[in-house]
C-alpha positions as CSV (number, residue, x, y, z in Angstrom):
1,X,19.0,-61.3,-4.2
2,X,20.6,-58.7,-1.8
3,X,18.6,-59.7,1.2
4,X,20.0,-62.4,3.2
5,X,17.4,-62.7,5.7
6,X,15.2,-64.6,3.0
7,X,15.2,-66.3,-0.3
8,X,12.4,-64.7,-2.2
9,X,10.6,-61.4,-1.2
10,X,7.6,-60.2,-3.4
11,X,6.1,-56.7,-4.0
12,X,2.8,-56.1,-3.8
13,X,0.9,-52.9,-4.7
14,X,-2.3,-53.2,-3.1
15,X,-4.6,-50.6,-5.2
16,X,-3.6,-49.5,-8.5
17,X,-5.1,-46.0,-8.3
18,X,-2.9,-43.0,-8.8
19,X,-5.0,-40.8,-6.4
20,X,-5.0,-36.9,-7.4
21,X,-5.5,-35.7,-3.6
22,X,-5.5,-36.3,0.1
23,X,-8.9,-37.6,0.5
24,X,-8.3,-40.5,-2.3
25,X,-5.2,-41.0,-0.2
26,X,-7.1,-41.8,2.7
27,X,-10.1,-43.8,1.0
28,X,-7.9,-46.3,-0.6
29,X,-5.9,-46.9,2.8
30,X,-8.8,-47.6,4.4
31,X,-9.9,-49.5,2.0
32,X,-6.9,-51.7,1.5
33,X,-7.3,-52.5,5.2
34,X,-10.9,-53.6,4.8
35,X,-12.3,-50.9,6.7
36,X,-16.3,-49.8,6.0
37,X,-16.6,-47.6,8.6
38,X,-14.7,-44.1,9.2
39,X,-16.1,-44.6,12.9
40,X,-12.5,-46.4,12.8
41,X,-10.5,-43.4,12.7
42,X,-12.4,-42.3,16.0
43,X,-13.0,-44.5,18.5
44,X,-14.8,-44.2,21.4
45,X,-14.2,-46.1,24.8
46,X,-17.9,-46.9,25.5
47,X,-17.5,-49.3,22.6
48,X,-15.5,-51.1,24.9
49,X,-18.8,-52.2,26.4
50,X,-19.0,-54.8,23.7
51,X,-16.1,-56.8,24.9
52,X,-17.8,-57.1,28.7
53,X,-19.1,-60.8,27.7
54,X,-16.1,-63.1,27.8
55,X,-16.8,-66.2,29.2
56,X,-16.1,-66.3,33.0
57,X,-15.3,-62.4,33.2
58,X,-18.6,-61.6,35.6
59,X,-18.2,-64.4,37.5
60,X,-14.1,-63.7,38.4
61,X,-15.3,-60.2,39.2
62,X,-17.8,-61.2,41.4
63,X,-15.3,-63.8,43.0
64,X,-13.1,-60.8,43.3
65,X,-15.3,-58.3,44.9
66,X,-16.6,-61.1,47.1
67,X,-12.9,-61.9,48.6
68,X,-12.6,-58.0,49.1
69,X,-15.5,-57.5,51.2
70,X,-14.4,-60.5,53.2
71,X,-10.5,-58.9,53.3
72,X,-8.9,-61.4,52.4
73,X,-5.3,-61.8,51.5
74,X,-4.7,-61.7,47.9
75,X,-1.8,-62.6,45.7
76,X,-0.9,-61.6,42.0
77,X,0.9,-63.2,40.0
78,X,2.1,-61.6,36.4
79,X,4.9,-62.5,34.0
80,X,8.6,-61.2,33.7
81,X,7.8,-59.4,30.2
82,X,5.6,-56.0,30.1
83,X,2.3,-57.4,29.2
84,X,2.4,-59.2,32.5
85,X,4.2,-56.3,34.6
86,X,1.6,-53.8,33.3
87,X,-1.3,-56.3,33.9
88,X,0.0,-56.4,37.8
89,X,0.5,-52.3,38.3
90,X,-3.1,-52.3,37.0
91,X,-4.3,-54.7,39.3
92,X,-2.2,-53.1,41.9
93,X,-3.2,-49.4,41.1
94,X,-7.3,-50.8,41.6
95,X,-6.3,-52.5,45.0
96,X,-4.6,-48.8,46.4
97,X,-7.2,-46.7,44.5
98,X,-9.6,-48.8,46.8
99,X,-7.0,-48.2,50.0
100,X,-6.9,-52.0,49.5
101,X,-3.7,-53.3,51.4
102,X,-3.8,-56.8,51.9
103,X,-2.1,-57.9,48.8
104,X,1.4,-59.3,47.6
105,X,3.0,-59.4,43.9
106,X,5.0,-62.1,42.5
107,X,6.4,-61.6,39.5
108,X,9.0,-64.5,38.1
109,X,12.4,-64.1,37.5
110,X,13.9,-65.2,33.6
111,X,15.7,-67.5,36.1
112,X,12.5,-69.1,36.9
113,X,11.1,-69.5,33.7
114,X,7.6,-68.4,32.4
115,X,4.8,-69.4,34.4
116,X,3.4,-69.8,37.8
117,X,6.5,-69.7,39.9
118,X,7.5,-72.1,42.9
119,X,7.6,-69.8,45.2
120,X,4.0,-68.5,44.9
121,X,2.8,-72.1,46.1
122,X,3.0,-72.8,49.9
123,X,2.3,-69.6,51.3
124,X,2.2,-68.5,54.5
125,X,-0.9,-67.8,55.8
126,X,-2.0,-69.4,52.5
127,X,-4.0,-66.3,50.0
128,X,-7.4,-66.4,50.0
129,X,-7.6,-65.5,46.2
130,X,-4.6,-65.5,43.7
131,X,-5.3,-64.0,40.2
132,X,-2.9,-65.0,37.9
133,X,-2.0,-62.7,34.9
134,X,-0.5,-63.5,31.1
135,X,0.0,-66.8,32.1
136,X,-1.8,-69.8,34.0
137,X,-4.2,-71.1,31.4
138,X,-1.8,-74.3,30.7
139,X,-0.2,-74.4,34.5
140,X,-2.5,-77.5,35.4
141,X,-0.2,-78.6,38.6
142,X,0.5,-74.8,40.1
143,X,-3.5,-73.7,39.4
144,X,-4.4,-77.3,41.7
145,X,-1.6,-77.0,44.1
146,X,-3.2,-73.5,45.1
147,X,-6.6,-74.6,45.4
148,X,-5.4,-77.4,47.2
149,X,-3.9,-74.3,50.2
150,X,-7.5,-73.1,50.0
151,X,-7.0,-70.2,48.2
152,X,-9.8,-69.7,45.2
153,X,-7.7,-68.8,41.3
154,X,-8.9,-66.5,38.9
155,X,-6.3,-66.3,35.4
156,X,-6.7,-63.8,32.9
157,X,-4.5,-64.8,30.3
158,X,-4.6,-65.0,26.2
159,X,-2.2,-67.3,25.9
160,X,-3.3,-70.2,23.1
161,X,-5.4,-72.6,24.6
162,X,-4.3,-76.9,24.2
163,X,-6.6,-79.4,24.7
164,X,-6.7,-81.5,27.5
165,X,-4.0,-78.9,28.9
166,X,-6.6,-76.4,30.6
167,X,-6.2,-76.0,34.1
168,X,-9.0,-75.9,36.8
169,X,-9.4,-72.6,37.8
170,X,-12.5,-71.3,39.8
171,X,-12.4,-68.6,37.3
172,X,-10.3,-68.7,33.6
173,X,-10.7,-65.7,31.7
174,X,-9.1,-66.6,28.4
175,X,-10.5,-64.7,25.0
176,X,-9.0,-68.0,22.9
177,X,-11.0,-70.8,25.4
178,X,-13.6,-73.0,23.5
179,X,-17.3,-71.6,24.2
180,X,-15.8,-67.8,24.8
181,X,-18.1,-65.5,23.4
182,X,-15.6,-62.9,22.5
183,X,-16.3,-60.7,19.5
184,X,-12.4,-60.0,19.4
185,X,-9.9,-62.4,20.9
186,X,-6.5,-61.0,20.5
187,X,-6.3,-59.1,23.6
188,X,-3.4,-59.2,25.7
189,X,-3.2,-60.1,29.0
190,X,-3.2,-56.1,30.2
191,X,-6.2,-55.5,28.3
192,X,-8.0,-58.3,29.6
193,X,-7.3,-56.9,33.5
194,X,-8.7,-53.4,32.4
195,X,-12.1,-54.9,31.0
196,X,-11.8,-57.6,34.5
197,X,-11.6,-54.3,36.3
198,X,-14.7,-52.3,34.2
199,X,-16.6,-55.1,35.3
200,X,-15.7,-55.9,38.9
201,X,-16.0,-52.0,39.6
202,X,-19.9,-52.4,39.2
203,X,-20.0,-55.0,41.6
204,X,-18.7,-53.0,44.7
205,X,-21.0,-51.7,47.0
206,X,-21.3,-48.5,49.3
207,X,-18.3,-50.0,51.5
208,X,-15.9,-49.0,48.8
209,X,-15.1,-46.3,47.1
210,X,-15.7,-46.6,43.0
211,X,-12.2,-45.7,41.5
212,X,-12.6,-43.8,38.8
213,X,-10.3,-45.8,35.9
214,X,-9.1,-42.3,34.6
215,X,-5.8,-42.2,31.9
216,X,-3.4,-44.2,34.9
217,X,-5.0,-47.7,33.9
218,X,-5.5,-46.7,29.8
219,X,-1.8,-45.7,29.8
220,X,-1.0,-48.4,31.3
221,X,-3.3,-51.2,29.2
222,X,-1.9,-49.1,26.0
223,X,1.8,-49.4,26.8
224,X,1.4,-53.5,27.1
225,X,-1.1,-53.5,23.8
226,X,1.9,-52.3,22.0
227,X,4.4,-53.8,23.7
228,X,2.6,-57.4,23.5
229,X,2.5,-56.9,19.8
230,X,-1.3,-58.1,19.3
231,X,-3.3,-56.6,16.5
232,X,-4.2,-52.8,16.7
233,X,-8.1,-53.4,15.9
234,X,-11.2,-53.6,17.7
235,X,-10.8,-52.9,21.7
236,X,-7.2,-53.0,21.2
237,X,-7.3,-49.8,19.0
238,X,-9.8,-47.9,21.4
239,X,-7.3,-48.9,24.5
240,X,-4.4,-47.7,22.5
241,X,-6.0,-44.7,21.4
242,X,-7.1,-43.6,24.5
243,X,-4.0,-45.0,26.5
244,X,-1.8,-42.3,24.0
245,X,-3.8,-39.3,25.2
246,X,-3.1,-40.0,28.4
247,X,0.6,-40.7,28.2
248,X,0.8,-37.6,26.1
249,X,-1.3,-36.1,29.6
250,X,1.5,-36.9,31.3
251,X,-0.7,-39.2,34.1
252,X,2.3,-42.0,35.8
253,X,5.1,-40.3,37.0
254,X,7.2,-43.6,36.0
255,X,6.2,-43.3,33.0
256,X,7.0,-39.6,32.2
257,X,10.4,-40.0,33.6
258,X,10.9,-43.0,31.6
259,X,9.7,-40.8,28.6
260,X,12.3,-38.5,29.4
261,X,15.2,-40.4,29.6
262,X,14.6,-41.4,26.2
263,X,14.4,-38.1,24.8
264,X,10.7,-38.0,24.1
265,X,10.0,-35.2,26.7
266,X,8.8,-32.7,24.2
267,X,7.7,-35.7,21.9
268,X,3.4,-36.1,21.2
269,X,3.9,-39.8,21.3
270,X,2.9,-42.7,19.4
271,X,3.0,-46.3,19.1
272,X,5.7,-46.4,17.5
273,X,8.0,-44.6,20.5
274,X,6.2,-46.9,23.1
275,X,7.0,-50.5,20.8
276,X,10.7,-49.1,20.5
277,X,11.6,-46.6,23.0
278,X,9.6,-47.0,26.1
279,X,8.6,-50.7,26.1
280,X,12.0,-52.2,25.5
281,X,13.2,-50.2,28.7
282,X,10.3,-51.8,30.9
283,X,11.5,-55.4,29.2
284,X,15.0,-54.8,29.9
285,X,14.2,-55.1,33.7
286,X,12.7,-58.8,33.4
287,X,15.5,-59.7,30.7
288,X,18.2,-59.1,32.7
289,X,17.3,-58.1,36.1
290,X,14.4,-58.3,38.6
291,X,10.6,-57.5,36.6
292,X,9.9,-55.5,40.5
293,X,12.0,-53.0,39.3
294,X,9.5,-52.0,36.6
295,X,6.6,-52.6,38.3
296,X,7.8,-50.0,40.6
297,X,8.7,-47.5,38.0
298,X,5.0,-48.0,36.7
299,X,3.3,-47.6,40.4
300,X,5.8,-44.4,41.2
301,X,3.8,-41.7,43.0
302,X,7.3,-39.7,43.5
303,X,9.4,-38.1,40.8
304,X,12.3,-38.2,42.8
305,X,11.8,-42.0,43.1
306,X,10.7,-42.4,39.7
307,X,13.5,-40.6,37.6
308,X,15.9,-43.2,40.2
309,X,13.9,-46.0,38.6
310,X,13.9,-45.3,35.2
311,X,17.6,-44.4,35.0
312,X,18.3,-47.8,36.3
313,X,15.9,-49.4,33.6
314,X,17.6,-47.3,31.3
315,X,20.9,-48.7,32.3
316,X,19.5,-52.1,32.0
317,X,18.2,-51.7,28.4
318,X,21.8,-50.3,27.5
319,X,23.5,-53.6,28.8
320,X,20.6,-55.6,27.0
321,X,21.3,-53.8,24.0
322,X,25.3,-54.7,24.4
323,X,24.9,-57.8,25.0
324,X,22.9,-58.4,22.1
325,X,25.1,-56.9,19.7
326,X,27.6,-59.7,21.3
327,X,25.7,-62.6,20.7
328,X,24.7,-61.6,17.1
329,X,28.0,-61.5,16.0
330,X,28.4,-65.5,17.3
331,X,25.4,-66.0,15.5
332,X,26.9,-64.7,12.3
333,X,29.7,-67.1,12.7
334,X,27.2,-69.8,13.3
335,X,24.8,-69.2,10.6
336,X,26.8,-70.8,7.7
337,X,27.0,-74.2,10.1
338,X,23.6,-74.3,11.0
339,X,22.4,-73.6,7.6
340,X,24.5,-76.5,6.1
341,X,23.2,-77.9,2.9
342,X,20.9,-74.6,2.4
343,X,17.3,-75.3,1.6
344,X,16.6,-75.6,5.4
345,X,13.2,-74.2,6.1
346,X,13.8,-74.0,10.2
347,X,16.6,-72.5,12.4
348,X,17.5,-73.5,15.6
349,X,20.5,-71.9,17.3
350,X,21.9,-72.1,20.8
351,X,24.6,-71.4,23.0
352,X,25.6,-71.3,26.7
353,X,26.9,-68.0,26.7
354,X,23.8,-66.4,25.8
355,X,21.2,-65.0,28.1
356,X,17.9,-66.6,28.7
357,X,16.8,-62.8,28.7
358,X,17.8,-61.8,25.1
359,X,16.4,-65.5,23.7
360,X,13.3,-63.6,22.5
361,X,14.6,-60.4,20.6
362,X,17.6,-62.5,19.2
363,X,15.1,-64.8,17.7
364,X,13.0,-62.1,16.1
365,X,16.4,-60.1,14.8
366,X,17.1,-63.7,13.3
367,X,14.3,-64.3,11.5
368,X,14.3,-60.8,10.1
369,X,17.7,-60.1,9.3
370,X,19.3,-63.6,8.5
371,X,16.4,-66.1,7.8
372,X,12.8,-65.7,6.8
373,X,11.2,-68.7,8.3
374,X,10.9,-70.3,11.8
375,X,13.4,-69.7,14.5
376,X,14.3,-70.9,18.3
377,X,17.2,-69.4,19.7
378,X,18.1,-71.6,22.9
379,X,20.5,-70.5,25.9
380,X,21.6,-73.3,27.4
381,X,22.1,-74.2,31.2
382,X,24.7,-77.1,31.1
383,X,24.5,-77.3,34.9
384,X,21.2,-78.4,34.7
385,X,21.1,-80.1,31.2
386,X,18.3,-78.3,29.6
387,X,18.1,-75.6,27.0
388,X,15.2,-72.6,27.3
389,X,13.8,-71.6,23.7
390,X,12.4,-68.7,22.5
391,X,10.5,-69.2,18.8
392,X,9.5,-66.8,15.9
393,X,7.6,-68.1,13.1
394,X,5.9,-66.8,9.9
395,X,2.4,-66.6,8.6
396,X,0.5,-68.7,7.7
397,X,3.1,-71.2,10.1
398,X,1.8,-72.0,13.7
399,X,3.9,-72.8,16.1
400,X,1.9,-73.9,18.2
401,X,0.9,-76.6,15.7
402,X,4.8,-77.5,15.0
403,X,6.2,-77.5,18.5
404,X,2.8,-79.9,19.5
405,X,4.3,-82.3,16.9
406,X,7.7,-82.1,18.7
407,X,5.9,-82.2,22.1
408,X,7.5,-85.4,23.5
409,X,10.7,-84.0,23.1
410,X,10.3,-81.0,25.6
411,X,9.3,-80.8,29.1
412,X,7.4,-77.6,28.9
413,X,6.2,-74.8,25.9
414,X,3.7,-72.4,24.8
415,X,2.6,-69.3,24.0
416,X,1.0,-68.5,20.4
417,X,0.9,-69.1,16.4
418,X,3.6,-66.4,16.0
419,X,5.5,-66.4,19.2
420,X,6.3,-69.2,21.7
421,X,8.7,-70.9,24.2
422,X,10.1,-73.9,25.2
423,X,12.4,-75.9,27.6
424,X,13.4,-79.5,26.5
425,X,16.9,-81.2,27.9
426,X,20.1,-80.6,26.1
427,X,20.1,-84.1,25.0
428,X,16.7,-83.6,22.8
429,X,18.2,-80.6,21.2
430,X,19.5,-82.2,18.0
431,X,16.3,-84.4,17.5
432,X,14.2,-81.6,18.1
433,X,16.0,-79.4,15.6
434,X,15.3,-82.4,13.0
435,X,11.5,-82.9,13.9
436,X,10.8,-79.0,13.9
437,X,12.4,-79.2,10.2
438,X,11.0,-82.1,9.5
439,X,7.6,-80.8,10.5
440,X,8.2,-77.5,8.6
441,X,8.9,-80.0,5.3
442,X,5.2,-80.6,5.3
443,X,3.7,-77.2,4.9
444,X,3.6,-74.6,1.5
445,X,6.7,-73.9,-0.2
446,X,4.7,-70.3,-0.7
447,X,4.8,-69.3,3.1
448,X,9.1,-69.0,2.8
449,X,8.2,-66.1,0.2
450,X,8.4,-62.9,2.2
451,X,5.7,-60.5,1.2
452,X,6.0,-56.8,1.1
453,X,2.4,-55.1,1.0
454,X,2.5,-51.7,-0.7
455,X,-0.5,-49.7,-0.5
456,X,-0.3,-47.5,-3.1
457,X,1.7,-45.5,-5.9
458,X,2.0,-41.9,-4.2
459,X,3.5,-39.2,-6.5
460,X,5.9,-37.4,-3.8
461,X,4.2,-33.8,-5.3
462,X,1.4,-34.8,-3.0
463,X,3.3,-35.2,0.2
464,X,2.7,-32.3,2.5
465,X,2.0,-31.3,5.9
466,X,-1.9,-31.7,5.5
467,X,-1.4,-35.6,4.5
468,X,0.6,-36.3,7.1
469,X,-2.3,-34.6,9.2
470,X,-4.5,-36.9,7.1
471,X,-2.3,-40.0,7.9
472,X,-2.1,-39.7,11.7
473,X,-6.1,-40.2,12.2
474,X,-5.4,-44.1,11.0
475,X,-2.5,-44.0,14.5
476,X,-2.3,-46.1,16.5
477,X,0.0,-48.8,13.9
478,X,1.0,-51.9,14.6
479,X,-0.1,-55.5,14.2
480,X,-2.9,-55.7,12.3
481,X,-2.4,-52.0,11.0
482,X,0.3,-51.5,9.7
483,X,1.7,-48.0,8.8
484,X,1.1,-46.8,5.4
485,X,3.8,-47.9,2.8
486,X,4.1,-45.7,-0.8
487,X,5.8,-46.4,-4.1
488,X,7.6,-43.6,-6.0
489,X,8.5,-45.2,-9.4
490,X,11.4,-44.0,-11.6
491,X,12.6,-41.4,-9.4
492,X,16.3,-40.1,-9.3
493,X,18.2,-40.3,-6.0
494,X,21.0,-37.8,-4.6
495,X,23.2,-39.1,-1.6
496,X,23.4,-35.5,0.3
497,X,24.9,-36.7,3.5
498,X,25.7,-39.4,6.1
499,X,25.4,-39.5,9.3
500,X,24.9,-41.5,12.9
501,X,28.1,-42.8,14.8
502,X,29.6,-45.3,12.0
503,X,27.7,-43.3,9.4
504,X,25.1,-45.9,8.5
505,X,21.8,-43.8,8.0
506,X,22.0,-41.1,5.1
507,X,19.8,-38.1,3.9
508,X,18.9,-38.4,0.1
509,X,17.1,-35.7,-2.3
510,X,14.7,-37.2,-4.4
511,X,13.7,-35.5,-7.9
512,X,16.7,-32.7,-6.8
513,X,13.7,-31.1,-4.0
514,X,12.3,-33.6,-1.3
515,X,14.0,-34.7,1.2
516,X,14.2,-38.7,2.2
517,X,16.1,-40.1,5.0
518,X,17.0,-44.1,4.7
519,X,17.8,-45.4,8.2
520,X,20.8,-48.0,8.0
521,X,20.2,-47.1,4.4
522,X,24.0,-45.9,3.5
523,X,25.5,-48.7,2.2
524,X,22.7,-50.2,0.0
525,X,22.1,-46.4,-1.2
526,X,25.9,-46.5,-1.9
527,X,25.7,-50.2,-3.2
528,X,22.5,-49.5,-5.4
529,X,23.6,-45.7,-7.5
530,X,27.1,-47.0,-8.0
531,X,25.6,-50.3,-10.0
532,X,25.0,-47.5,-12.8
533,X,21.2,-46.8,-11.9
534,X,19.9,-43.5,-13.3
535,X,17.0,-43.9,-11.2
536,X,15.1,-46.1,-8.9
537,X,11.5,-46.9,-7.6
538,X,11.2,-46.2,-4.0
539,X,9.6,-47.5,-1.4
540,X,8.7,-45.3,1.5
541,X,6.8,-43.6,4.2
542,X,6.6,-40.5,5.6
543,X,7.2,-38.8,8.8
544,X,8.0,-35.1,10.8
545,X,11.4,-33.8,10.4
546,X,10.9,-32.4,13.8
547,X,14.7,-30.6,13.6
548,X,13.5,-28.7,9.8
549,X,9.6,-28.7,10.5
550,X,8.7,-30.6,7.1
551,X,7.3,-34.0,5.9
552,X,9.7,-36.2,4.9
553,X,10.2,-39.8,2.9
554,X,11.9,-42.4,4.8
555,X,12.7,-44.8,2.6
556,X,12.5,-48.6,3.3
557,X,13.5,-50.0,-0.2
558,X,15.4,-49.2,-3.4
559,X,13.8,-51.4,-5.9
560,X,15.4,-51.6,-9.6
561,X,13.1,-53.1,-11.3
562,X,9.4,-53.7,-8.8
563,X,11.1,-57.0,-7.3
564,X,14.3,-56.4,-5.6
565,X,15.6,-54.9,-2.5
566,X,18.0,-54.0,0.0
């Protein structure tokens, strides 16, 4: 097994068809992802209409428009990550598109901690509405400390929902509540303000002006649909969609000279360059800094201002990405110890030194790199004796179900089946990490097997310009739908060159005439021909060479025999 981040991964070919041309191509694809109607590949934004009737959504409008027409003071409140930072500039961009000024923003600090922070309570003059974005569904105390100052709360928030945890909001707009009528629920907290905003536009009367929400909010809703990592289906995919037409329109400053300083000036983008280009720049600000900063970048009027903004982000996001690198290597060293025994189902790591920032993206390079299964990655605060989590789990594992079983050993979690967090004291840290395994002991052996979904066998003879043409009407991918993933069986492989700073990625030739790249490929290329193999089955998808104008492979797997990988 030459993958260390798990201890079995399965192959799957999806559809045994050989298809002869591009249109078979594209029927089993769609097929495979259990679509029946080609109305998928173009989506409309009226469709959005259909997701209008979550529970509370009419009546938060009307409380909204109501406290408008009565201008009052309002406060928002987001989240330090980029769901919650877009969610406020869109909430933001309505209020000024209105010429709305009586408003103030809060975002928390990593400092603070996810939620509803102190500072937001106690205000003076006291708001007379706060709407409280990707977070408040659970924040029982804070939601009935501001009603208690007078001020009336709406949350819109997708966070999972616990029982007997719900606080009393005059308004909670949450997709996952019992009783919500939603026929999609896996909106994030961004695309639940834009349909909050659809609706509470129709409530305002001849004393406002109607804003028009052009490609400014979808860019904005479609940059935190990525980024969030929900499912790309239903009103997720028509927000996305949309949102990428506008970016492409060049519509927010910020975000054009955020595009730019990640080389994707001349680049038609795609979800793809906002999940891992554009997005992790926006993050980097509430990782390591203040989340203002990239609210700011987002609500930039001035190009001047804005290239200032996102050169800082930028800035950040190369710290963040230092930094990491850093505290991978200690995990490396501390992998062996923590594994101890092997067979361990769980991980959980910690360690002063790290930042309560990174906590998140360490835990998913953990669990994709080193260890298929569940994993918290803790910093801890020694000063104050507690440890902040971060959690990634596994299908079919839900960690909202597992850390609920460990629930009397922390002071505060949440979040979702896939993706949570958690603060317990420093002193519960070993008894948790034995009750999170101990949990994990109870559930199928079957869900530690890490399965790789191919879709179909594609002879690379039919790879082409017009398939790649084909391929980009199933865009946006993501969660939920996932890039299309090829097989090439018994093919020879040529190493032609490598390349990148320590030489990692490398350009192969496959059958002596198409060109593959393999991205941190070099050494299991290397690794693989030199074990004596004539040929291998390949694993792959395709993309633009944008520097030679051709389609290309880019391989993701050299298998030997249909079972094992890189």
């Amino acid at each position: 097994m030459n993958d260390p981040a798990c201890r079995q991964r399965r192959w799957t070919v999806l559809d045994d068809a050989k298809p002869r041309s591009i249109t078979e191509v594209v029927d089993i694809l769609l097929r495979n992802r259990r679509v029946e109607n080609v109305s998928f590949l173009h989506s409309d934004l009226n469709d959005l209409q259909a997701h209008l009737g979550l529970l509370n959504l009419d009546q938060a409008a009307r409380c909204l428009v109501d406290r408008l027409n009565r201008h009052d003071r309002l406060l928002l409140i987001g989240d330090y990550d980029c769901d919650g930072i877009s969610a406020a500039a869109l909430m933001s961009l309505f209020l000024r598109d209105l010429g709305y000024t009586e408003f103030e923003v809060i975002l928390p600090t990593r400092a603070e901690g996810y939620g509803i922070p102190a500072r937001a309570l106690g205000r003076a003059p006291a708001p007379g509405l706060a709407i409280v974005m990707d977070c408040g569904t659970s924040e029982v105390e804070a939601i009935a400390a501001l009603r208690a100052a007078g001020a009336e709360v709406i949350v819109l928030d997708h966070h999972e929902v616990r029982a007997g945890a719900t606080a009393a909001a005059t308004a909670l707009v949450n997709p996952k509540q019992p009783g919500c009528p939603a026929p999609f629920r896996e909106l994030c907290s961004a695309g639940l303000v834009l349909l909050f905003l659809i609706r509470a536009r129709r409530h305002l009367d001849q004393r406002w002006p109607r804003p028009k929400l052009d490609g400014r909010y979808l860019a904005l809703a479609a940059l935190a649909t990525v980024a969030d990592m929900v499912p790309l289906l239903e009103a997720n995919r028509i927000i996305v969609q949309a949102g990428l037409r506008a970016l492409n329109q060049g519509r927010l400053p910020g975000l054009e000279q955020l595009r730019s300083g990640a080389g994707l000036a001349r680049t038609a983008l795609k979800s793809s360059h906002l999940a891992f280009q554009l997005a992790p720049r926006i993050n980097a600000a509430g990782r390591l800094a203040d989340p203002l900063q990239a609210y700011d970048l987002l609500l930039a009027v001035d190009a001047g201002y804005a290239a200032l903004l996102a050169n800082e982000l930028d800035q950040l996001n190369r710290r963040r990405q230092r930094l990491e690198q850093e505290a991978l290597a200690t995990i490396r060293q501390q992998l062996p110890a923590a594994a101890a025994g092997l067979g361990q189902r769980t991980l959980v790591l910690g360690d002063a030194a790290w930042d309560p920032g990174l906590i998140g993206i360490l835990a998913s390079r953990v669990r994709r790199e080193f260890h298929y299964g569940p994993v918290i990655v803790c910093a801890y605060d020694e000063s104050a004796g507690v440890a902040r989590g971060s959690a990634r789990g596994i299908p079919g594992f839900d960690l909202q179900q597992a850390l609920g079983a460990c629930d009397g050993l922390m002071t505060r979690w949440g979040g979702h089946r896939m993706a949570a967090g958690l603060t317990l004291p420093l002193a519960n840290v070993a008894a948790f990490r034995e009750a999170f395994e101990a949990y994990s002991r109870g559930c199928e052996p079957a869900l530690w097997v890490r399965e790789e979904r191919i879709d179909l066998e594609l002879d690379p003879g039919l790879i082409s310009s017009g398939l790649l043409d084909a391929l980009a009407a199933l865009e946006p991918h993501g969660m939920g739908n996932p890039a299309p993933l090829f097989l090439a069986r018994n093919r020879t492989v040529a190493v032609q060159r490598t390349f990148g700073r320590q030489g990692t990625h490398v350009n192969l030739l496959v059958d002596g005439t198409v060109p593959a790249v393999f991205w941190n490929g070099a050494e299991p290329a290397r690794n693989f021909l030199d074990g004596g193999h004539a040929s291998a089955d390949l694993v792959y998808d395709l993309d633009w060479d944008n520097y030679r104008q051709r389609p290309r492979m880019r391989i993701q797997a050299l298998l030997a025999d249909g079972r094992r990988g890189r």
